[in-house]
C-alpha positions as CSV (number, residue, x, y, z in Angstrom):
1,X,0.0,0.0,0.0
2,X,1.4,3.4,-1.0
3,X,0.8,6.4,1.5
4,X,2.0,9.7,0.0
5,X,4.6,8.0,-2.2
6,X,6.3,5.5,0.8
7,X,5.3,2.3,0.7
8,X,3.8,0.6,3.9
9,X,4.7,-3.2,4.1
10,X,1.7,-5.2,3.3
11,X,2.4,-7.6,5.8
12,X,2.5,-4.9,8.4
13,X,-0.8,-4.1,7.3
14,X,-2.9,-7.6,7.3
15,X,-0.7,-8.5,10.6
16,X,-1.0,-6.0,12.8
17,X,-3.3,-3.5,11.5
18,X,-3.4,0.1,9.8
19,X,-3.1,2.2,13.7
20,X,-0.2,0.1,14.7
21,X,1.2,-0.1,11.3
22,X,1.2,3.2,10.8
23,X,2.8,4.3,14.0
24,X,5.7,1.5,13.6
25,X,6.1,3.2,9.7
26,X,6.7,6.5,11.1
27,X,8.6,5.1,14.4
28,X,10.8,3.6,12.0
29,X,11.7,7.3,10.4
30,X,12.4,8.5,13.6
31,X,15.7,6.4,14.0
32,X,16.4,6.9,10.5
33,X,19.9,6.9,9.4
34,X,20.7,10.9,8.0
35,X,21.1,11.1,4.3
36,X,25.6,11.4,3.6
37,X,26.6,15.0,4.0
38,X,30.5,15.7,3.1
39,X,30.2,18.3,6.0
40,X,30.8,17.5,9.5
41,X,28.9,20.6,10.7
42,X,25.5,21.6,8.8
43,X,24.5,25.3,9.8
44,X,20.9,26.3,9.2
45,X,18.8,29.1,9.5
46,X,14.8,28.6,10.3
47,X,13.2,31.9,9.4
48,X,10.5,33.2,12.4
49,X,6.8,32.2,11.5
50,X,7.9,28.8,10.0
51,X,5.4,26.1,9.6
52,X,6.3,22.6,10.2
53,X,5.9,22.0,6.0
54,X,8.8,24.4,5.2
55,X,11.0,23.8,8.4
56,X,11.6,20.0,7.0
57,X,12.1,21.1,3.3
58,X,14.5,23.7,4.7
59,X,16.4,20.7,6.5
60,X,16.3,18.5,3.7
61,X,17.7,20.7,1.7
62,X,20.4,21.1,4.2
63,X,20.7,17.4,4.2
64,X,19.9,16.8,7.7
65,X,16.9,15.1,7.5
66,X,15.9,12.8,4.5
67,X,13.0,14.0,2.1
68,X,10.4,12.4,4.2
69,X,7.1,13.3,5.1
70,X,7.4,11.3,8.0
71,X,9.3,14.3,9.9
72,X,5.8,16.0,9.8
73,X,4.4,13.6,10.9
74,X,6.9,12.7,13.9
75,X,6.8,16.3,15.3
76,X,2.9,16.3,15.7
77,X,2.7,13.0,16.7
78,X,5.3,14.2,19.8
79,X,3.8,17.2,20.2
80,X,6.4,19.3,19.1
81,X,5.1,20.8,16.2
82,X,4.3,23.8,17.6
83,X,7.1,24.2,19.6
84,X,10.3,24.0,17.4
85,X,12.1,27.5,17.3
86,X,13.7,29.7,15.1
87,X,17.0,30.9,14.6
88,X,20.7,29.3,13.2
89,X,21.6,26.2,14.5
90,X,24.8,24.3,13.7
91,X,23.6,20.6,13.6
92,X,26.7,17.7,14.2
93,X,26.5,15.4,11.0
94,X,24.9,12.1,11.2
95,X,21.4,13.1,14.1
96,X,18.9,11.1,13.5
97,X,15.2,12.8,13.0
98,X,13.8,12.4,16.6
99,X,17.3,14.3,17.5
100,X,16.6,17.0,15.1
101,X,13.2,17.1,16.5
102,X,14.5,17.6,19.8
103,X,17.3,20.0,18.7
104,X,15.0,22.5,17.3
105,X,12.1,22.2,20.3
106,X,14.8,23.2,22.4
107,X,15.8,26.3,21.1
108,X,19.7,25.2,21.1
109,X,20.3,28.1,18.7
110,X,23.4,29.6,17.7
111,X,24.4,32.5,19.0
112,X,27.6,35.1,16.8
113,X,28.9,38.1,18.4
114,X,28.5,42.0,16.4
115,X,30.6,44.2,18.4
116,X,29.7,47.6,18.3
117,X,32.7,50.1,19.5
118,X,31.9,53.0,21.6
119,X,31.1,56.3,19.7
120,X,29.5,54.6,16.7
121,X,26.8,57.4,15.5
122,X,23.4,55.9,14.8
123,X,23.7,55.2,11.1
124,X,27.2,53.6,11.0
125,X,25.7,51.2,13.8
126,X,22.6,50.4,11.3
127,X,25.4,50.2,8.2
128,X,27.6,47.3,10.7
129,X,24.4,45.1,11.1
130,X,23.2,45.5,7.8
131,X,26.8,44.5,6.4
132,X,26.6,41.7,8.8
133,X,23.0,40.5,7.3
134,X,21.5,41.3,10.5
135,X,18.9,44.3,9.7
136,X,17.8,46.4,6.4
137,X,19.8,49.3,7.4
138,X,16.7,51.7,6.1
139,X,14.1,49.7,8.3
140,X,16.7,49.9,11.2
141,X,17.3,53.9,11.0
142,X,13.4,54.7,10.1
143,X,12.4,52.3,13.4
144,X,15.2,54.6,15.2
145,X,13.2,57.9,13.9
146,X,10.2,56.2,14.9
147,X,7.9,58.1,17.4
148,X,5.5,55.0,18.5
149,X,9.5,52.9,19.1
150,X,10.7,56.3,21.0
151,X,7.2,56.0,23.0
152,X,7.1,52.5,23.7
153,X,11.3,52.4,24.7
154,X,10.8,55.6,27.5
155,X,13.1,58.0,25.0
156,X,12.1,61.2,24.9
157,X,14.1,62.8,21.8
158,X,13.9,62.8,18.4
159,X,15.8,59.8,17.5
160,X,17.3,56.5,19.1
161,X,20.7,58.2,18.7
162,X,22.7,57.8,22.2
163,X,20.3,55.1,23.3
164,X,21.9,52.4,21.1
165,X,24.4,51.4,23.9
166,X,28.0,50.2,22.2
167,X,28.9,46.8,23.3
168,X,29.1,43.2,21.8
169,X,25.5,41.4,21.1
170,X,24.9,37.9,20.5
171,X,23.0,37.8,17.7
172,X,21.2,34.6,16.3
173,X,19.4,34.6,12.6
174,X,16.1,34.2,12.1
175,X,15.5,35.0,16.1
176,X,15.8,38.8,16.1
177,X,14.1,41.4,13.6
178,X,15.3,45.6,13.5
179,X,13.5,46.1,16.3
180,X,14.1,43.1,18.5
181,X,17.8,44.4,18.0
182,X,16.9,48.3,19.1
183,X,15.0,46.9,22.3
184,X,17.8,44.8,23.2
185,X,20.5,47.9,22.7
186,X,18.2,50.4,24.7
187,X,17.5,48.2,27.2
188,X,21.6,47.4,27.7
189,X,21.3,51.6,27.7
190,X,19.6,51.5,30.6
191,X,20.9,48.9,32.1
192,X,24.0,50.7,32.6
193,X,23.3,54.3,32.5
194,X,20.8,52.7,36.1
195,X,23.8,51.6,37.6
196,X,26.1,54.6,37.0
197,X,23.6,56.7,38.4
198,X,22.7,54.5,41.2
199,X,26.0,54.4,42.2
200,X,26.8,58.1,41.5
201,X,26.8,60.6,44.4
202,X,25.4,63.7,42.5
203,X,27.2,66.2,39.9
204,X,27.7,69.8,40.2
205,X,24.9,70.5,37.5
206,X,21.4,69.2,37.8
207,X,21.1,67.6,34.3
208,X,18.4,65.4,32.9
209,X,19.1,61.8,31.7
210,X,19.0,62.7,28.2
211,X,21.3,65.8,28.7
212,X,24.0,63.7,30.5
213,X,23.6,61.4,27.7
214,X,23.7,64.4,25.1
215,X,27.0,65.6,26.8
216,X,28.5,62.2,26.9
217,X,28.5,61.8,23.4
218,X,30.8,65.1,22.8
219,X,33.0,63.6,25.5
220,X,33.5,60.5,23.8
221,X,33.6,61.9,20.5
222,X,36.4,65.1,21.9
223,X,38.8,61.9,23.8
224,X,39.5,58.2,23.4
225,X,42.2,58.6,26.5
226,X,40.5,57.1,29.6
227,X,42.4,59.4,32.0
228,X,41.3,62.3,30.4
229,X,37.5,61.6,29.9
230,X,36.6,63.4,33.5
231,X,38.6,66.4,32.9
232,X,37.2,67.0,29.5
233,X,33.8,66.7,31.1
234,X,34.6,69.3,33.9
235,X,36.0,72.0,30.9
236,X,32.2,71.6,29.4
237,X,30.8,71.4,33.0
238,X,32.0,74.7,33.5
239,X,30.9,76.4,30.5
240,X,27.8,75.5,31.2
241,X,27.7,76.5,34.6
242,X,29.1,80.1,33.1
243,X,26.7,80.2,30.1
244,X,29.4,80.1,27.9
245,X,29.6,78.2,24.3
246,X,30.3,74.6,24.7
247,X,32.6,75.0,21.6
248,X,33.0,71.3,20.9
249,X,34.5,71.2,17.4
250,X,32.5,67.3,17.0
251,X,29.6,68.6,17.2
252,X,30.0,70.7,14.1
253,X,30.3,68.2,11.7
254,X,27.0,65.9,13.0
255,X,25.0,65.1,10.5
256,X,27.6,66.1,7.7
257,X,30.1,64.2,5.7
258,X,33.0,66.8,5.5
259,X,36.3,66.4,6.8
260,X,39.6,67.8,7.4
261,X,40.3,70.4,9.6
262,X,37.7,72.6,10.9
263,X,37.2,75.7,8.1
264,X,35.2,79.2,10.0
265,X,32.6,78.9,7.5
266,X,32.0,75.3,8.8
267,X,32.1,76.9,12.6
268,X,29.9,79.8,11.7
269,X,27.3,77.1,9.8
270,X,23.7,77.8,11.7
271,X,22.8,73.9,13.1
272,X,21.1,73.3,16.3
273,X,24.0,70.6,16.9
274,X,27.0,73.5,16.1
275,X,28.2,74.3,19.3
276,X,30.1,77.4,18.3
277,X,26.7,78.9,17.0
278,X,24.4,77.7,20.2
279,X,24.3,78.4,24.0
280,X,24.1,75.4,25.9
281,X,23.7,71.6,25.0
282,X,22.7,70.5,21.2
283,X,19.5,69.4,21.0
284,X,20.5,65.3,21.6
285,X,23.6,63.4,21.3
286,X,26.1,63.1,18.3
287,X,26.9,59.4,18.6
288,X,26.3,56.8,21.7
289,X,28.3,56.7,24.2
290,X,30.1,54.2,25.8
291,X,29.7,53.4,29.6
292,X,33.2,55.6,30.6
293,X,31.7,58.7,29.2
294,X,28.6,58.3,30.8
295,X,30.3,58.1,34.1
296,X,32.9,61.0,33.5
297,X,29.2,63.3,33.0
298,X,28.1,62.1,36.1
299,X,30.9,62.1,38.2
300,X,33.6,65.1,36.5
301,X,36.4,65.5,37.6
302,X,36.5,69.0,40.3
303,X,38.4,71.5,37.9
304,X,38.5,75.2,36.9
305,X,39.3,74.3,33.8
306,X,37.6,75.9,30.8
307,X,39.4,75.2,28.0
308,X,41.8,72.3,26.1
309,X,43.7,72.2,23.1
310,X,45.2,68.9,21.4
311,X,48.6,68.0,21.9
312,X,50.7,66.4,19.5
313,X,50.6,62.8,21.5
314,X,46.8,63.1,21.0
315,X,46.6,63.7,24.7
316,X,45.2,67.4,25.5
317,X,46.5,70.6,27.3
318,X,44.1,72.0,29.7
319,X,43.9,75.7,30.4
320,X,41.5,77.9,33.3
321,X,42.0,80.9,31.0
322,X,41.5,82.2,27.6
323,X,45.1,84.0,27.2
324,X,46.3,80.6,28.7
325,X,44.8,78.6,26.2
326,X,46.2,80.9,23.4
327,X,49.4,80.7,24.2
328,X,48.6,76.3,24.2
329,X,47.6,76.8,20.8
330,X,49.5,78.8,19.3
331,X,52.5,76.7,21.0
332,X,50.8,73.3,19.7
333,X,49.6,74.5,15.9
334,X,53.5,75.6,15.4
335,X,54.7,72.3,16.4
336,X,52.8,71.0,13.9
């Protein structure tokens, strides 16, 4: 007798009967020897929203299972049709079908890490994963603009940017859309930024979560030296406690593609993020911050300083006056 295309012993059938016959037929799959594969390691992805039907022609063509319809069959028959999960896995060769079963009811997924340095602005982040074949970098930076994603993640700005915390994800395909991805970096956000603040005992400006955040960024966009990241915070500290300009020369060129040295018509540009142009803070942050820079804006360093230049080490010269910080740079531009 011939069931859709496999044959069912006819003996099996006058012998024991069609229930038990049947059961024994698909049984017998569940041990089945896997087809040959000249790989030791098979990696697969199972899409999200996967029926049953396409998960075992995905793993057929993978050669993991045979071209049975039996494996449909075994996963309702052990309840697990509903339950198998998706993301990569990385199957040993030579599991048999019941093992496969089990595999993918248990979630065993496979798990790569995407680092993401500290200071990466918004759209090089979205560029990385989309390189990576993570996200569609448009979808990712449209769901970063999006008000309902600000809204539902407790951001109250006009983009992700500064929320999307730097560190190293595990990542597994088929598992995580764009947004999946976003929630899981603004949630690391504040994961952290709680604990600096928990920790910290207070700041010599009252600033809001997304201002510390804001100021952060131009910290860790102005120095990469860890010894230097609270002093650079006090200089802007203590503008803004004097009303002066910020003066940040970073925040000039956000959201343009220019570079070189800094030109006056570039620091005379009108730009809600130009620093030379504006009193006070830019309007958000010009790239996320790692966790040090967060901590020098909440806990400076106690300085009169109001002013730095760059140094020819790539360290900085810090100065409480103006006439004092002349003299730096004018000692410092004819070295170089």
């Amino acid at each position: 007798m011939t069931i859709l295309g496999l044959r069912l012993p006819v003996f099996c059938l006058f012998f024991i009967g069609f229930p038990l016959c049947w059961l024994l037929w698909i049984g017998a799959f569940a041990i089945y020897p896997p087809p040959a594969s000249p790989d030791r390691r098979i990696d697969v992805v199972i899409p999200a929203n996967t029926g049953i039907s396409e998960i075992e022609r995905i793993l057929a063509d993978k050669k993991i299972i045979q071209d049975d319809p039996r494996f449909s069959m075994l996963a309702v028959l052990t309840g697990a049709a509903r339950k198998l999960q998706a993301g990569e896995y990385r199957f040993e060769a030579g599991k048999r079908p019941l093992e496969v079963i089990d595999f993918l009811k248990r979630g065993k997924v496979l798990y790569r890490p995407v680092t993401l340095p500290e200071g990466t602005e918004m759209a090089r982040i979205a560029e990385i994963l989309e390189d990576r074949g993570w996200v569609d970098s448009t979808k990712f930076f449209d769901l970063a603009h999006d008000p309902a994603v600000l809204q539902e993640m407790g951001v109250k700005a006009e983009s992700l940017e500064g929320y999307l915390f730097p560190d190293t994800y595990y990542l597994s395909r088929g598992q995580q859309n764009e947004e999946d991805i976003i929630r899981m970096m603004v949630t690391r956000h504040n994961q952290v930024y709680g604990k600096l603040t928990g920790n910290a005992v207070g700041s010599h400006l009252d600033l809001t979560h997304h201002e510390i955040i804001t100021l952060a960024a131009i910290v860790e966009k102005e120095t990469g030296l860890p010894h230097e990241r609270q002093l650079v915070a006090s200089v802007f500290m203590n503008r803004l406690a004097k009303g002066m300009r910020l003066q940040a020369d970073p925040t000039v060129r956000y959201g343009y593609s220019a570079a070189g040295p800094l030109r006056q018509t570039e620091l005379k540009r009108q730009s809600p993020y130009n620093t030379y142009a504006i009193k006070g803070l830019p309007p958000g942050p010009i790239t996320n911050p790692g966790e040090a820079a967060i901590q020098a804006v909440i806990s400076p360093a106690r300085t009169d300083y109001l002013y730095f230049v760059l140094k020819d080490d790539g360290s900085h010269y810090f100065s409480r006056t103006l006439e004092e910080h002349n003299r730096a740079v004018a000692r410092f531009r004819k070295k170089r």
